[in-house]
N, C-alpha and C positions, 0 to 999 in steps of 0.2 A: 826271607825276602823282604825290602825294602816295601812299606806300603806307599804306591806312587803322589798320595798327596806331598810325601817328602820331598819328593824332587817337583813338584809343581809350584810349591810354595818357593824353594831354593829358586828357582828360575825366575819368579816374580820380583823376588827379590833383589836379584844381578840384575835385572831388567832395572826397578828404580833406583837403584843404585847407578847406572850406565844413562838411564835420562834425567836424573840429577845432576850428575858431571857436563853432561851434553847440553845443559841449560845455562851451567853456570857460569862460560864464557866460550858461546856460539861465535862470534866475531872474529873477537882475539886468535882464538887457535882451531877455525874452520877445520883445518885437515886433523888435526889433533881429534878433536870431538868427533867428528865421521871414524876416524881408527878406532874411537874408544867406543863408539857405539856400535861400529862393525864388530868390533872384539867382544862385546857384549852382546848382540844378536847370537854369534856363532856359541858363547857357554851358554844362553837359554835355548838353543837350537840343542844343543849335546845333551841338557839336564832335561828338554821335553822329549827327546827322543827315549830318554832313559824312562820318563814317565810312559810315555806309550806302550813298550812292552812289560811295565810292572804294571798297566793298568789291568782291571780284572774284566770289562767288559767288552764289546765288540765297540758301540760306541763311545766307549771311551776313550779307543782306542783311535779311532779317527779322529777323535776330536784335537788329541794330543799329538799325533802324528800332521793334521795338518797346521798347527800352530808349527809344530818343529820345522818342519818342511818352509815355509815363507818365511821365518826367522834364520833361517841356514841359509838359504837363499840371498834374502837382503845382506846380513853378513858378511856372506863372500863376496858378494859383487860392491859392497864398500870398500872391501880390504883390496880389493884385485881392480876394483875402478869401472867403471862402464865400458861399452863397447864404440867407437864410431863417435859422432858427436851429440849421444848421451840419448837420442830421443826414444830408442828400443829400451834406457835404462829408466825413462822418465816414464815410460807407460808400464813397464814391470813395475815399479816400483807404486804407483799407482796404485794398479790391478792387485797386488801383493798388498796393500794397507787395504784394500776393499772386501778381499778376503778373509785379511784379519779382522777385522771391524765384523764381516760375518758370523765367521768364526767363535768368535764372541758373542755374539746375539745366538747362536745354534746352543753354546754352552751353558747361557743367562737362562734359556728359554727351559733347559732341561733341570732347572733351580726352582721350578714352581712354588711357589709360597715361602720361599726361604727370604730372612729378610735383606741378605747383600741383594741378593737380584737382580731388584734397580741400578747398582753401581756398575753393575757385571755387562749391563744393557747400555748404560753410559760408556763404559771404556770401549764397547763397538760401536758406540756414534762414533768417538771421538775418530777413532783410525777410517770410520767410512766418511768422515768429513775432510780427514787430513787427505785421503786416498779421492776425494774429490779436486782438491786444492791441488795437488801433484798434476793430477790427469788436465785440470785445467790451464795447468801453468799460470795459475798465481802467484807474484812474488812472494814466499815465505823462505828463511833462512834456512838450508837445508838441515844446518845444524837444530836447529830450533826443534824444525819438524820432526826429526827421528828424537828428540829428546822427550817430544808432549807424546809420540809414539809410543816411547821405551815406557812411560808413566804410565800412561794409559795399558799396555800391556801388561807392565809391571803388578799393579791393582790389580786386573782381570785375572792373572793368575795367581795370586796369594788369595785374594776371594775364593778363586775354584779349589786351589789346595784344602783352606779349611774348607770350604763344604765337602767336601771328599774327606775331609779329615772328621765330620761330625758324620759322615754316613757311612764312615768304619770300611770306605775304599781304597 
């Protein structure tokens, strides 16, 4: 069996790979970037779901399943669109960067004295501040947004891989 830091780090990777792209011309090709990031949430949704059941613990297991679970989510409802005129997808979408942002700080927090840490703690600011700015309805590009998202993610899980990967999980 696969040890799941493999597919943690994998998924971190598609991630900033996916908010790279999403960065690189948010304007120009709006719907483009939203496909390529929804396409990109749903393989870190698939590769964290694969890590949650190779994970060996209880909590590691939540931890991986709920990142899985909001990146599958976000994913499909980029790919599939909103519902109505958007505001049930503006507060999901919100709520869903709030929890990832926690998510992250729940992860960082279980890294005690490790020296990423900090970074692991930063990439849950960033999504509980994007997941502020959503819910507020501040104008930011949504392309933008789900691209500093996918970074931010991105980091958070290659951080968590290797340390998973240095503590032989």
């Amino acid at each position: 069996m696969m040890k799941s830091w493999v597919q943690m780090t994998a998924a971190g990777i598609v991630a900033l790979v996916g908010g790279l792209f999403a960065l690189v011309n948010p304007l120009a090709a709006s719907m483009t970037t939203v496909t390529l990031v929804g396409w990109a949430l749903v393989i870190v949704a698939v590769l964290q779901g694969w890590a949650t059941y190779s994970s060996a613990t209880m909590g590691l297991r939540i931890r991986a399943g709920v990142i899985a679970l909001a990146a599958a989510f976000l994913g499909l409802s980029l790919l599939l669109g909103p519902f109505g005129d958007g505001t049930l997808f503006k507060w999901l979408v919100g709520l869903l960067l709030l929890g990832s942002g926690a998510a992250k700080l729940y992860a960082g927090f279980a890294m005690k004295g490790v020296q990423n840490q900090p970074l692991v703690y930063g990439a849950g600011a960033v999504s509980i501040v994007l997941g502020a700015v959503v819910l507020f309805g501040l104008n930011l590009n949504f392309g933008i947004l789900l691209g500093i998202e996918l970074l931010a993610s991105g980091l958070g899980l290659v951080l968590l891989g290797l340390y998973r990967k240095s503590q032989n999980v």
